[in-house]
C-alpha positions as CSV (number, residue, x, y, z in Angstrom):
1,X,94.1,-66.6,-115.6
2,X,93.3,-69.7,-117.7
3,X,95.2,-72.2,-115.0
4,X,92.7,-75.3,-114.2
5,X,93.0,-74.9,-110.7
6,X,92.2,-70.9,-111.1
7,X,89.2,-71.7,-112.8
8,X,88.0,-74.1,-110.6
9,X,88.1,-72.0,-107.8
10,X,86.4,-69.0,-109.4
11,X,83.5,-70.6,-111.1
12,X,83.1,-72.3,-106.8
13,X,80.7,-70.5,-105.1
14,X,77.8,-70.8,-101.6
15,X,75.2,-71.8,-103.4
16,X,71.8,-70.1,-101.9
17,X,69.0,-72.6,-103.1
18,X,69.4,-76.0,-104.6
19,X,67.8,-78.2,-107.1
20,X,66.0,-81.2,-105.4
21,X,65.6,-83.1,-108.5
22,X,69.3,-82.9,-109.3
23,X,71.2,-85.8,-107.9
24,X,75.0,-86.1,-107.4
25,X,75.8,-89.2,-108.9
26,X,77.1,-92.4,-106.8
27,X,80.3,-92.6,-108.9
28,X,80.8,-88.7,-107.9
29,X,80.4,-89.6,-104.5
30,X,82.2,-92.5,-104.4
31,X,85.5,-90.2,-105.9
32,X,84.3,-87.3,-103.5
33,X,84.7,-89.8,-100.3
34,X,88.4,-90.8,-101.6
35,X,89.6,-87.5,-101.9
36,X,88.4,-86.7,-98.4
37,X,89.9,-89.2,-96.6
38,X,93.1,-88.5,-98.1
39,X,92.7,-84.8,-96.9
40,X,95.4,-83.4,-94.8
41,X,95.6,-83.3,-90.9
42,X,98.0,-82.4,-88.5
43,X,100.5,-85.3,-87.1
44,X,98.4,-87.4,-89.6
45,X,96.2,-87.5,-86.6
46,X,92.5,-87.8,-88.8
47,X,90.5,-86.9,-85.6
48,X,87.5,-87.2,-87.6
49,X,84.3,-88.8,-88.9
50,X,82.2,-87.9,-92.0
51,X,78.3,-88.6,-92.0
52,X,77.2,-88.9,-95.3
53,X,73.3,-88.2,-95.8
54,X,71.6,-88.8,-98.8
55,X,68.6,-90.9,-97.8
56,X,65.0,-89.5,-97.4
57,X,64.9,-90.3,-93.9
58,X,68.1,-89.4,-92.8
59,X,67.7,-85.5,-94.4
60,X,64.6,-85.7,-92.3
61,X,66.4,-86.5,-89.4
62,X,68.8,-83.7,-90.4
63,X,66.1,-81.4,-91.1
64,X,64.6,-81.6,-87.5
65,X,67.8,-80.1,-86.5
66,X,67.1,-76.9,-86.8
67,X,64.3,-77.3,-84.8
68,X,65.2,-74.5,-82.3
69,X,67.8,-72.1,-84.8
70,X,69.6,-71.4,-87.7
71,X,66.9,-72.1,-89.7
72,X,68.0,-70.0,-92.9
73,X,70.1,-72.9,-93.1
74,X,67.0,-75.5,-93.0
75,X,66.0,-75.5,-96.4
76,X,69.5,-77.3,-97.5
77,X,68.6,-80.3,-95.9
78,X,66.0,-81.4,-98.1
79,X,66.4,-79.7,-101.3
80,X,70.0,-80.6,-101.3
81,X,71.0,-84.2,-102.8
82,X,73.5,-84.4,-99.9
83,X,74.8,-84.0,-96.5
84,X,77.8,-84.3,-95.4
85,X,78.4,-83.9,-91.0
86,X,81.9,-82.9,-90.5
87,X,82.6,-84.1,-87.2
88,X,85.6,-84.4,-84.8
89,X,86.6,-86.2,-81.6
90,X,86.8,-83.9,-78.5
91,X,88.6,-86.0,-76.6
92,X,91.6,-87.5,-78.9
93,X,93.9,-89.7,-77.0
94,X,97.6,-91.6,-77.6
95,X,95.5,-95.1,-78.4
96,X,93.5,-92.9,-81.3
97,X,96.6,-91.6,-82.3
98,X,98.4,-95.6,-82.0
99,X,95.9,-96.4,-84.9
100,X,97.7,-94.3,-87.1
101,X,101.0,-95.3,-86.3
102,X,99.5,-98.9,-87.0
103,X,98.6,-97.7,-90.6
104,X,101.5,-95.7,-90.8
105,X,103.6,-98.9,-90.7
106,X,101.4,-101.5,-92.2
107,X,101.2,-99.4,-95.3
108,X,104.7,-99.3,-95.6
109,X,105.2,-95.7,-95.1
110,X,107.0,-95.6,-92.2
111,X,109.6,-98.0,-91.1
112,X,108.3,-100.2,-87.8
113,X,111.9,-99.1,-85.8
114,X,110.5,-95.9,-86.0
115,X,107.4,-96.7,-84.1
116,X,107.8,-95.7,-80.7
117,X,109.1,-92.2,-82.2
118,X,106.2,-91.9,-84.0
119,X,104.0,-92.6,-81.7
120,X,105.6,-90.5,-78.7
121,X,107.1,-87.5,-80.6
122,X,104.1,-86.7,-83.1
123,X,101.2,-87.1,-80.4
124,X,103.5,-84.1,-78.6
125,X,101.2,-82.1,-80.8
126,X,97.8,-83.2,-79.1
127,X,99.1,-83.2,-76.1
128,X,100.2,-79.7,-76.5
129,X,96.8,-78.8,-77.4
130,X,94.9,-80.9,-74.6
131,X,93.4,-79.4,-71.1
132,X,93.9,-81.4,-68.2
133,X,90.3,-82.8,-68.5
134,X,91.8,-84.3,-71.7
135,X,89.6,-82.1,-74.2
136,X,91.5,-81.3,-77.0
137,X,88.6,-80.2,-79.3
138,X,89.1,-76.9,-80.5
139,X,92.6,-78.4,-81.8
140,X,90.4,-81.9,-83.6
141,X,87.8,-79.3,-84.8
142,X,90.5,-77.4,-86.5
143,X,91.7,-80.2,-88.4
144,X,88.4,-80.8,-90.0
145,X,88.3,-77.4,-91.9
146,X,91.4,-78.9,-93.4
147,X,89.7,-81.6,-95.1
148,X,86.8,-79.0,-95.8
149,X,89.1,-77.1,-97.8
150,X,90.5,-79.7,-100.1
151,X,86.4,-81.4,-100.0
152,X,85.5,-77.9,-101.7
153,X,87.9,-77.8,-104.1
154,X,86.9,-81.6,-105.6
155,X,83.4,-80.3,-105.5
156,X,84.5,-77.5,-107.7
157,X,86.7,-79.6,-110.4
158,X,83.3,-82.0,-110.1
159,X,81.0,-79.3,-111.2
160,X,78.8,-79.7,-107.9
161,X,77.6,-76.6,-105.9
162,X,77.7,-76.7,-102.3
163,X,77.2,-74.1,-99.1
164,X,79.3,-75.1,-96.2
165,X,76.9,-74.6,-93.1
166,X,78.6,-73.2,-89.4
167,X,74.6,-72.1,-88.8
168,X,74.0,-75.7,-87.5
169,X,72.9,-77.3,-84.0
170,X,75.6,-79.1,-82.3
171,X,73.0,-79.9,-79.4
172,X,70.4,-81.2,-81.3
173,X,73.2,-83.3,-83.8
174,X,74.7,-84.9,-81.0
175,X,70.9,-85.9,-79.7
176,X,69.4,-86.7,-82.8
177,X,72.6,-88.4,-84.5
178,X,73.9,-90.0,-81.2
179,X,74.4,-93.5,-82.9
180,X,75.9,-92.9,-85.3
181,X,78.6,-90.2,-83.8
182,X,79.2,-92.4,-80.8
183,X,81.1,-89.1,-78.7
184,X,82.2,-87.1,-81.6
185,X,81.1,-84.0,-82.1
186,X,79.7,-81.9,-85.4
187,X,80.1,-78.3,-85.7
188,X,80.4,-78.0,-89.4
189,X,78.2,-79.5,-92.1
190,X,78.3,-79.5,-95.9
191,X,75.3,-78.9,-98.4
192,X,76.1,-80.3,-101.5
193,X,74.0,-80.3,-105.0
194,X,72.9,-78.3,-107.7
195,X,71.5,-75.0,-108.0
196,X,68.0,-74.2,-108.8
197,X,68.0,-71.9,-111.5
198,X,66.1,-68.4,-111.4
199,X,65.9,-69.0,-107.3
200,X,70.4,-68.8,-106.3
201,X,70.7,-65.5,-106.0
202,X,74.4,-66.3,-105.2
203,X,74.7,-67.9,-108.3
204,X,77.1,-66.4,-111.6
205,X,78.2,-63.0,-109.4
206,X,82.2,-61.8,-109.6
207,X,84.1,-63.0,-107.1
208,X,84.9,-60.5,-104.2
209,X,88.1,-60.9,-103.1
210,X,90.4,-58.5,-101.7
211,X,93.7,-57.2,-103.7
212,X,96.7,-59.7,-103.9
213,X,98.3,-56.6,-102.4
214,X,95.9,-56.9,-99.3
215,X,97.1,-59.8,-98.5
216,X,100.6,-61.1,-99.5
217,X,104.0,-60.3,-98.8
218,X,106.5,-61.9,-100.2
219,X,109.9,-61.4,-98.9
């Protein structure tokens, strides 16, 4: 199927090994950051923070992160031009969610009568996803595979390779990058780059995908 979109999605792949001399461009990262924040969340709730690493230091930092496991995963953080820590808040209240409602307004795209409505009737979603210690994380983590979705898509129409990483430390995150979480919490976390030729065993296989038969019904 010639379809842009189809394309972009089959030529996207986990890249294996990456190029450390290859650099995503600023301008590509700039248009990369955009299209996340305007990624889709439940109740518009964007219970989330994105740590972008691209310094020397900082991949250091990242790199002693694996310190104790995952370290298939280790290589990534150097030979990788970027980083990217997906992270959520565990603990996402009605005054999080009030900040929203405050954009939702002052952006003019929803009416200020319809505050209180807003504000009471959409957080009916945390709250029907929060224990009475008022964690509510698996729900937030959710919502950041969400904008990992639509971020690997844009990477694909870009042209950059990247390997979404589950095989990270949450403990040693959390420790090492306390600052700059400040309470949320990172689960997920994205390589992004380019491929080192001759060394991405991943790289220029078919697609494996099951039949459309598999796995649609249309009714």
């Amino acid at each position: 199927m010639s379809h842009p979109i189809i394309q972009d999605l089959e030529s996207r792949y986990t890249a294996k090994r990456y190029d450390p001399s290859k650099r995503v461009s600023p301008e590509n990262i700039n248009i990369l950051m955009q299209a996340m924040r305007l990624s889709a969340s439940s109740i518009n709730s964007q219970p989330w923070k994105f740590i972008v690493i691209e310094s020397d230091a900082a991949k250091q930092r990242f790199h002693d992160t694996f310190a104790n496991k995952h370290q298939f995963n280790q290589p990534h953080a150097k030979e990788a031009s970027h980083i990217i820590l997906f992270a959520h808040k565990p603990d996402y209240t009605k005054d999080d969610y009030r900040k929203v409602v405050d954009v939702e307004v002052s952006s003019g795209h929803l009416p200020a009568e319809r505050y209180d409505s807003m504000l009471n009737g959409g957080f009916t979603f945390a709250e029907s996803n929060t224990d009475a210690a008022g964690f509510n994380g698996n729900w937030t983590k959710a919502q950041t595979y969400l904008a990992l979705g639509n971020t690997l898509h844009v990477l694909a129409r870009l042209g950059i390779d990247s390997t979404s990483m589950e095989g990270v430390d949450p403990e040693l995150i959390s420790e090492i990058f306390a600052q700059e979480l400040d309470g949320f919490v990172c689960e997920l976390a994205l390589a992004i780059g380019y491929h080192k030729d001759g060394a991405d065993y991943n790289h220029g296989l078919p697609k494996a995908r099951l039949a459309m038969d598999d796995i649609f019904t249309v009714l």
